[in-house]
PAZAPA-4460 file (N, C-alpha, C; in steps of 0.05 Angstrom, whole numbers, plus 32768, in hexadecimal, padded with zeros to 4 digits):
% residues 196
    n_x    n_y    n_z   ca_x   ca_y   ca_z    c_x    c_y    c_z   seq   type   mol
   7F42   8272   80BB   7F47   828E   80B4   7F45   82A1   80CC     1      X     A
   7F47   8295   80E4   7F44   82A2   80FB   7F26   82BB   80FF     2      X     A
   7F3A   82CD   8105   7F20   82DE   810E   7F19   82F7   80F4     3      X     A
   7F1B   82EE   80D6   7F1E   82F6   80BE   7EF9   8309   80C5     4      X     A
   7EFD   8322   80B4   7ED8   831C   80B3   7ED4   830D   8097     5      X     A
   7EBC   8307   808F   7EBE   82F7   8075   7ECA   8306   8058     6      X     A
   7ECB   8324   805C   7ED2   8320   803D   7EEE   8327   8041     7      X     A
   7F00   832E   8056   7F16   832B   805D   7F20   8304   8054     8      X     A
   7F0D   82F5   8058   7F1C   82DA   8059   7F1B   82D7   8032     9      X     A
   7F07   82E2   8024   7EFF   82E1   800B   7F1A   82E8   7FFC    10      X     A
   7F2A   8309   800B   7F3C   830E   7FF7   7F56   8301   8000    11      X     A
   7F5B   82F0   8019   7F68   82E2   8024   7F72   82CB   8011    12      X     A
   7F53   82BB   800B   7F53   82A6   7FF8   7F58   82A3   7FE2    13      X     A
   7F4E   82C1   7FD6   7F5D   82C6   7FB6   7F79   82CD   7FB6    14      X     A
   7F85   82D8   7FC4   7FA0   82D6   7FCF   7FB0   82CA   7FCB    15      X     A
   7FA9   82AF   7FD0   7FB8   8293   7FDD   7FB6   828D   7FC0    16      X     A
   7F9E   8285   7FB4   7F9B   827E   7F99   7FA6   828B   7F8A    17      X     A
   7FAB   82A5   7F82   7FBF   82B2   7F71   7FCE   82AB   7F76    18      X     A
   7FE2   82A9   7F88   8000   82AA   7F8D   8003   828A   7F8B    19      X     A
   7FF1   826E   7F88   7FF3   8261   7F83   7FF2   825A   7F6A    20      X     A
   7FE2   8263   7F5E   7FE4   8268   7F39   7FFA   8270   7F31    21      X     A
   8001   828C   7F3B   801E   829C   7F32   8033   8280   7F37    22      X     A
   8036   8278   7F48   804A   8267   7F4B   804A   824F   7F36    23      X     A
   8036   8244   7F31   802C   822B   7F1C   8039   8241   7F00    24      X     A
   8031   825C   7EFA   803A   8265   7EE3   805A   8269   7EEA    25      X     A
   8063   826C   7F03   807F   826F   7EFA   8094   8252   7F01    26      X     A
   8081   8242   7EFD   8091   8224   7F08   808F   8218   7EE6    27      X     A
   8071   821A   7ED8   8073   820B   7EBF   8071   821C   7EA9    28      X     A
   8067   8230   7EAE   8066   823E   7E8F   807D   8253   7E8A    29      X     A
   8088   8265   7E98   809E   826E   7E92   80B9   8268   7E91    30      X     A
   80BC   8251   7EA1   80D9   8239   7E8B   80CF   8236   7E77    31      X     A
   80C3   822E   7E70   80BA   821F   7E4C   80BE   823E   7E41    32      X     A
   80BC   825B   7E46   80B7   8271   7E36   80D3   8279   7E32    33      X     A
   80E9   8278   7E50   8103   8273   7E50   8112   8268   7E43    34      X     A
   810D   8241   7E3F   811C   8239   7E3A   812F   8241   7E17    35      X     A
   814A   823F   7E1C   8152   8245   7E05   8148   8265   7DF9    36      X     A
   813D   8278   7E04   8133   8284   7DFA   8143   829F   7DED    37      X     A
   815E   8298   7DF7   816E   82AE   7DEA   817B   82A4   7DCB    38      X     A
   8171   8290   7DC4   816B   828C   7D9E   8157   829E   7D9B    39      X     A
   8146   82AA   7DAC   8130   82B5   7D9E   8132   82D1   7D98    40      X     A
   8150   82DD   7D9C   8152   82F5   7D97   815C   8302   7D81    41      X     A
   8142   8315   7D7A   8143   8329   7D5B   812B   8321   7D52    42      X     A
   8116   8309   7D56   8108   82FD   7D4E   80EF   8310   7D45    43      X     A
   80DE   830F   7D36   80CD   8329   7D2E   80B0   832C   7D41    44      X     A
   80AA   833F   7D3E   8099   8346   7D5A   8081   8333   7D54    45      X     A
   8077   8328   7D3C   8058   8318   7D43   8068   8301   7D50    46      X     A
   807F   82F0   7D4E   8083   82E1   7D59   8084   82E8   7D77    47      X     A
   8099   8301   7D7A   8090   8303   7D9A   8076   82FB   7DA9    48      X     A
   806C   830A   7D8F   8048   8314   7DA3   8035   82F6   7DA1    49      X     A
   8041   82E3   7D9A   802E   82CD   7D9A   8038   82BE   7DB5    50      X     A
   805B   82C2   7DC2   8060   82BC   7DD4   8056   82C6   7DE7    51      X     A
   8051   82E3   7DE2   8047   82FC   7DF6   8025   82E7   7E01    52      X     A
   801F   82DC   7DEF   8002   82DC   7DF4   8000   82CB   7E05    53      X     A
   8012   82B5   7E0E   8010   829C   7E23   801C   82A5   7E39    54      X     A
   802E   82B9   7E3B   8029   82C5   7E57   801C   82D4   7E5B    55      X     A
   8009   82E7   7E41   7FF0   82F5   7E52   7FDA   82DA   7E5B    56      X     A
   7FD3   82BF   7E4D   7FC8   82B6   7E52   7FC6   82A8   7E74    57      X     A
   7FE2   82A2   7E7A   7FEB   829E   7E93   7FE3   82AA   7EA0    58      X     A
   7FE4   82C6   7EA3   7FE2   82E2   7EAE   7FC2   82E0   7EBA    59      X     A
   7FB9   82DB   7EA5   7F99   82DA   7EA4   7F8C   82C9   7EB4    60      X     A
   7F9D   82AF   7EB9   7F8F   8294   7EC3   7F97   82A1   7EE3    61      X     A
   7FAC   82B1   7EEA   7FB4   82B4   7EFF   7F9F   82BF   7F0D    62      X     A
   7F91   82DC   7F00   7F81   82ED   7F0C   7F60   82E8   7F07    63      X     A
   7F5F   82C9   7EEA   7F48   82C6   7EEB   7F38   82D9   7EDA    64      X     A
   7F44   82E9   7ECB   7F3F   82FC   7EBC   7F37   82F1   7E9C    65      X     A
   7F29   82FF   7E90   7F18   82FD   7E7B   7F33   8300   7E65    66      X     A
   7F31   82F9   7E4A   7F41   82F4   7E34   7F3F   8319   7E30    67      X     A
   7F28   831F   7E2E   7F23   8342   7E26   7F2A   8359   7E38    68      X     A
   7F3A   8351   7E4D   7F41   835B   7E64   7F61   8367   7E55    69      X     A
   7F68   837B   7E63   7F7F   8386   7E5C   7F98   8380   7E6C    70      X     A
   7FAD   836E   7E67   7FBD   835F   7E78   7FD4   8367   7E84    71      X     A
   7FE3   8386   7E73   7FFA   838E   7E7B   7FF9   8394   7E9A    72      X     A
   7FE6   83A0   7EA4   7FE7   83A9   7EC6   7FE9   838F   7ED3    73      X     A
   7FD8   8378   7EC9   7FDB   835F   7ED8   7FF8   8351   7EDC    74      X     A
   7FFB   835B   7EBF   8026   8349   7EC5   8034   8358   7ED4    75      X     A
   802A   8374   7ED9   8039   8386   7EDE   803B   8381   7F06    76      X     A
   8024   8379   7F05   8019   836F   7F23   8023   835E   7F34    77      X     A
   802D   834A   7F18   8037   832A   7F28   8052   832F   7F1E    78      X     A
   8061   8344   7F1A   807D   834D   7F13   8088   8339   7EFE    79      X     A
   807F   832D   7EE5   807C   8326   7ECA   8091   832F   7EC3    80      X     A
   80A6   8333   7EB2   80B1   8339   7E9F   80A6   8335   7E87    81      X     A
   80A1   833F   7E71   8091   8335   7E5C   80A9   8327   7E44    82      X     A
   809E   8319   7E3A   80AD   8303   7E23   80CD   8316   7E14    83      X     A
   80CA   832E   7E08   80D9   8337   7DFE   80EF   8340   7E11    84      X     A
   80E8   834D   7E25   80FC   8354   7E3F   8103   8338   7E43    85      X     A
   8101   8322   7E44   80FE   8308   7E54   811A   8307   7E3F    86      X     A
   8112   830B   7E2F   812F   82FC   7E1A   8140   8313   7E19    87      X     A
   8144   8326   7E1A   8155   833C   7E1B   8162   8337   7E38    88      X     A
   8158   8332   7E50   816B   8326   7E6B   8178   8311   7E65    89      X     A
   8164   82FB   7E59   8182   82E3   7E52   819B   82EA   7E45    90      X     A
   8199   82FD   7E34   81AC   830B   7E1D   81C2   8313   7E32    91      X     A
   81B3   832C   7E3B   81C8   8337   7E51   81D7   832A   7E64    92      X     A
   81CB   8319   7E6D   81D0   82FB   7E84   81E7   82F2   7E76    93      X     A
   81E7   82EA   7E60   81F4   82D8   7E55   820D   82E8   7E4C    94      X     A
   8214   82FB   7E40   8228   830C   7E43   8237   831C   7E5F    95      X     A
   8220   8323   7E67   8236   831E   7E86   823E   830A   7E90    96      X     A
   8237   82FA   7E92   8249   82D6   7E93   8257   82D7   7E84    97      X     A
   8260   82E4   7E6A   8273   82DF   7E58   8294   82F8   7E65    98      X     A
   8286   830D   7E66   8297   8327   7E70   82A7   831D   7E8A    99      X     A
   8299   8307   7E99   829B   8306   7EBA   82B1   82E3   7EB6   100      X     A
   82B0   82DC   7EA3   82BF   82BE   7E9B   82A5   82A7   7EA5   101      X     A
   8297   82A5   7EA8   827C   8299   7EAE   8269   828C   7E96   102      X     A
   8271   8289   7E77   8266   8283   7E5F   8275   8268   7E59   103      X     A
   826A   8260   7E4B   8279   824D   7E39   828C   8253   7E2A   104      X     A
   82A0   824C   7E23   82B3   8255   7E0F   82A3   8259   7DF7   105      X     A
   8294   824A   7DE8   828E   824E   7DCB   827B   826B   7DCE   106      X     A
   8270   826E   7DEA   8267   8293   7DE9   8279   82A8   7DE7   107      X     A
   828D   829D   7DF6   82A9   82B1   7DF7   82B3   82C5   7DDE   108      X     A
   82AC   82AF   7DC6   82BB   82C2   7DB2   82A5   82D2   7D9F   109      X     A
   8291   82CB   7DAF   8278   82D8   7D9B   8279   82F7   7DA1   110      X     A
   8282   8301   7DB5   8279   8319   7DB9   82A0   832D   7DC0   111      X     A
   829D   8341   7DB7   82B5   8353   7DC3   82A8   836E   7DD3   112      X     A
   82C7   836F   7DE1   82C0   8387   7DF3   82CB   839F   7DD0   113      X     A
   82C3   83B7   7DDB   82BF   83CA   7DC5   82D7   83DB   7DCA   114      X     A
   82F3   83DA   7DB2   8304   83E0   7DBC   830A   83F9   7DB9   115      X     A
   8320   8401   7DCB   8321   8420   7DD0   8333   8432   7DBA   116      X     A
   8322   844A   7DB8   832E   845E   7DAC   8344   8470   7DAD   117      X     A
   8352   847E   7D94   8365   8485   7D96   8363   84AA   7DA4   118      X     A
   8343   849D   7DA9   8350   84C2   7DB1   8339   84C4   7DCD   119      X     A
   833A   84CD   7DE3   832B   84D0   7DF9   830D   84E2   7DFD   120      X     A
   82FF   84CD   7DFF   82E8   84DE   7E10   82DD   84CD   7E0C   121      X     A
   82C5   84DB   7E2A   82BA   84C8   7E42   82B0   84B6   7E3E   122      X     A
   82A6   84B1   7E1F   828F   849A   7E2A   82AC   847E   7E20   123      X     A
   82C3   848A   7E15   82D2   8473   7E09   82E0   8466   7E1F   124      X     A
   82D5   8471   7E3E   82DD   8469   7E5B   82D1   844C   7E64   125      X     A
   82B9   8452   7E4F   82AA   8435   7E5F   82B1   841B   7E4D   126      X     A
   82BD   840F   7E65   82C9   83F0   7E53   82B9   83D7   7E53   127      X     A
   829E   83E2   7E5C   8287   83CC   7E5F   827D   83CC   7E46   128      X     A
   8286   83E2   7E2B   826C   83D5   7E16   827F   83CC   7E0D   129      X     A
   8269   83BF   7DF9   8271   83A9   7DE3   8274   83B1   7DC3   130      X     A
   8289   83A6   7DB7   8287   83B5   7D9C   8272   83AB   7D8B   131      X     A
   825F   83B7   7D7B   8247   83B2   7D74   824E   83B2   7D4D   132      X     A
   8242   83A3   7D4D   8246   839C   7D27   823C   83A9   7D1B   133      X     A
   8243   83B4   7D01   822D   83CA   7CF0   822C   83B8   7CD7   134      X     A
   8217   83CE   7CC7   820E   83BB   7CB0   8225   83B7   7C97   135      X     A
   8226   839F   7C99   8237   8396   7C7D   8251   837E   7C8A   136      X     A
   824D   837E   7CA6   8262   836E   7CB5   825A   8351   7CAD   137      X     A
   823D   8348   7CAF   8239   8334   7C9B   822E   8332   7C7F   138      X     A
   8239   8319   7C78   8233   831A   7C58   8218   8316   7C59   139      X     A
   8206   82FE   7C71   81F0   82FC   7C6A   81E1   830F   7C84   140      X     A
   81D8   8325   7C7B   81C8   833E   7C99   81B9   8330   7C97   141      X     A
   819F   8326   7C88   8188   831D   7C91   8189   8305   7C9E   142      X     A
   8198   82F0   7C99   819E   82D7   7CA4   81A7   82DB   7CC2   143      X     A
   81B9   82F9   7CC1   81CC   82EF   7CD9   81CA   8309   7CEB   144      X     A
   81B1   8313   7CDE   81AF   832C   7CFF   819F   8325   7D13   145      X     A
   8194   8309   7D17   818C   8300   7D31   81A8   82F1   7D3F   146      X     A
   81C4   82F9   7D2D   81CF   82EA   7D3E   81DA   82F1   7D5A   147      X     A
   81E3   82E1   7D74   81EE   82EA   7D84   8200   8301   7D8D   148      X     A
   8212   82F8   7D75   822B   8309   7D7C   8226   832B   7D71   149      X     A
   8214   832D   7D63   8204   8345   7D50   81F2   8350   7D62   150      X     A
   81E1   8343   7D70   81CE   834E   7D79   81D5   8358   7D9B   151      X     A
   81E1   833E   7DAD   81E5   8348   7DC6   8202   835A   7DC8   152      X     A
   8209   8365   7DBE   8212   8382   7DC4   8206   8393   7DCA   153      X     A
   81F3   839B   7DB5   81DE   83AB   7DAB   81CA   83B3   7DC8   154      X     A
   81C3   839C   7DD1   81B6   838D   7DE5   81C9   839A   7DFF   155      X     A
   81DA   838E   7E00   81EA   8392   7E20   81F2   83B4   7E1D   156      X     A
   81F7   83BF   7E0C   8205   83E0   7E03   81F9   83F6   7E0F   157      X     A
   81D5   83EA   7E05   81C5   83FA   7E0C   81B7   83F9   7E32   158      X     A
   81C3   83E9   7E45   81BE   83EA   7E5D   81D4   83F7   7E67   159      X     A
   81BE   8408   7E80   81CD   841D   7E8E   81ED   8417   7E93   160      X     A
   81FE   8423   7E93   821B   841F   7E95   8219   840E   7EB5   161      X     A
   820E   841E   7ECC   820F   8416   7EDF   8208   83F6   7EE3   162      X     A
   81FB   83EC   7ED4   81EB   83D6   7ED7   8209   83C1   7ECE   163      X     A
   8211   83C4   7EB4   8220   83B1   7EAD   823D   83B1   7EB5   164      X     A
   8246   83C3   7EC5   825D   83CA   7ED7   8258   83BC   7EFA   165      X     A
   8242   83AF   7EF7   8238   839E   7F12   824C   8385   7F18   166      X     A
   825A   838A   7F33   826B   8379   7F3F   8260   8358   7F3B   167      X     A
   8248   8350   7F42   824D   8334   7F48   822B   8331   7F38   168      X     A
   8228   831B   7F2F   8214   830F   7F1F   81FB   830A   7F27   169      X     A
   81F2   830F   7F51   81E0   8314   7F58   81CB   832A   7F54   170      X     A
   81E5   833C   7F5F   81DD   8359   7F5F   81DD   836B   7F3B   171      X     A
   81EC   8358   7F25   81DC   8360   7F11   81C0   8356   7F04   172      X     A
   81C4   8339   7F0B   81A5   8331   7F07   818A   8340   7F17   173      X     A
   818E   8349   7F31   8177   8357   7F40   817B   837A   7F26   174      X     A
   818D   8381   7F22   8188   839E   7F1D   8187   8395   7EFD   175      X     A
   818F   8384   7EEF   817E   8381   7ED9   8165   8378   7ED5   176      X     A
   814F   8369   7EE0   813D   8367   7EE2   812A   8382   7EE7   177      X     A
   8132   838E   7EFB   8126   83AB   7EFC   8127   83C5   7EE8   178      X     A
   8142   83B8   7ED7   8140   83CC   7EC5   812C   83C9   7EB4   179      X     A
   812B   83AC   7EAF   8117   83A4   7E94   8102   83A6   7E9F   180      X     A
   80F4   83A1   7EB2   80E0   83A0   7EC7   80D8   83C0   7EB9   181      X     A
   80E6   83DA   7ECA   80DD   83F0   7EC9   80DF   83F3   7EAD   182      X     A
   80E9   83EE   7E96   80E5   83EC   7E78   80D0   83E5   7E6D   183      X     A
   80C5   83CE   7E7A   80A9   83BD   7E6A   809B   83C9   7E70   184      X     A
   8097   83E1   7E8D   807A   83E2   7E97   807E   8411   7E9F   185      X     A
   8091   8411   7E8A   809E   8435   7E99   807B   8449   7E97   186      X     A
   806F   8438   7E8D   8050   844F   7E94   8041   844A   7EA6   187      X     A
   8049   843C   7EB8   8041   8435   7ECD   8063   8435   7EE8   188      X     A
   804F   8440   7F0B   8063   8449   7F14   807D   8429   7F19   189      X     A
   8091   8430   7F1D   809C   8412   7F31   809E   8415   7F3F   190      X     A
   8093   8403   7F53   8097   83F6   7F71   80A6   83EA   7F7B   191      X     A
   80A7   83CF   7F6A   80B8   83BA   7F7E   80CB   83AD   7F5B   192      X     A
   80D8   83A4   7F67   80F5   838D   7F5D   80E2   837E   7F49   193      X     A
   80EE   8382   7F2D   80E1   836A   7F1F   80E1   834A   7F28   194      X     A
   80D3   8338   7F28   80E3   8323   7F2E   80D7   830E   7F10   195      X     A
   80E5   82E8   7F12   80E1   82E8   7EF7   80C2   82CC   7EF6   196      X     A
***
């Protein structure tokens, strides 16, 4: 540790160990929270929050922190996305791959662009949203309002115009992340780039 004084080498070492934890949480436990995880959308909030609880638990092992400890600043620290945002980016992800020709065909027909009106004004300019379903489009609403084609409109509609008018799939993934990023955590300031 060279010419560290000792408690310089102390926060040195917890350092190394965090960012080695963080990595173990983002190598094994957040694929498994990913995988498939855009079936999980519309799903009702205790289910969220039981998912919520294994990445605060993660969160916890990272910093070594007590179960009674309050965890949002901690995710917020190791730039977390939390479970519900987590599935709302796949959503969006996955319809911009669809808008951009980048989906599967069987995604292709789940979703439409929202078509245009017979009479002008501004917002009927933007050809990025999507036409969104209202109630009675299906016969079964309760069965079928977690469905795809129902819900990610709804989902993609509501992000900034600027965001989903993004040229190439890099540069929307970095500025969607930050959106949801500064969304999960807007009572606290932002700093840096969500990452996942």
């Amino acid at each position: 540790l060279g010419a560290m004084t000792p408690s310089e080498a102390v926060v040195s070492t917890q350092s190394t160990g965090r960012q080695q934890k963080t990595k173990l949480v983002t190598t094994l436990i957040h694929p498994r929270l990913d995988f498939c995880n855009a079936l999980l959308i519309g799903i009702n909030d205790s289910e969220i929050k039981r998912l919520q609880k294994v990445q605060n638990s993660a969160t916890r092992f990272i910093f070594g922190q007590r179960r009674r400890r309050g965890v949002t600043l901690l995710r917020k620290k190791v730039h977390f996305l939390p479970v519900k945002e987590r599935i709302e980016y796949k959503i969006c992800l996955l319809v911009y791959k669809i808008l951009n020709d980048s989906a599967p065909d069987y995604l292709v027909d789940m979703i439409k662009k929202r078509p245009p009106k017979p009479y002008s004004m501004r917002i009927d300019d933007d050809v990025t949203q999507l036409k969104e379903y209202k109630r009675g489009d299906f016969n079964f609403e309760q069965t079928k309002k977690r469905a795809f084609s129902a819900i990610a409109p709804i989902i993609w509609n509501h992000l900034p115009a600027g965001i989903r008018s993004l040229p190439s799939l890099d540069l929307f993934k970095r500025s969607l992340k930050t959106h949801f990023f500064s969304s999960a955590y807007s009572e606290f300031p932002l700093q840096h780039h969500a990452s996942r």
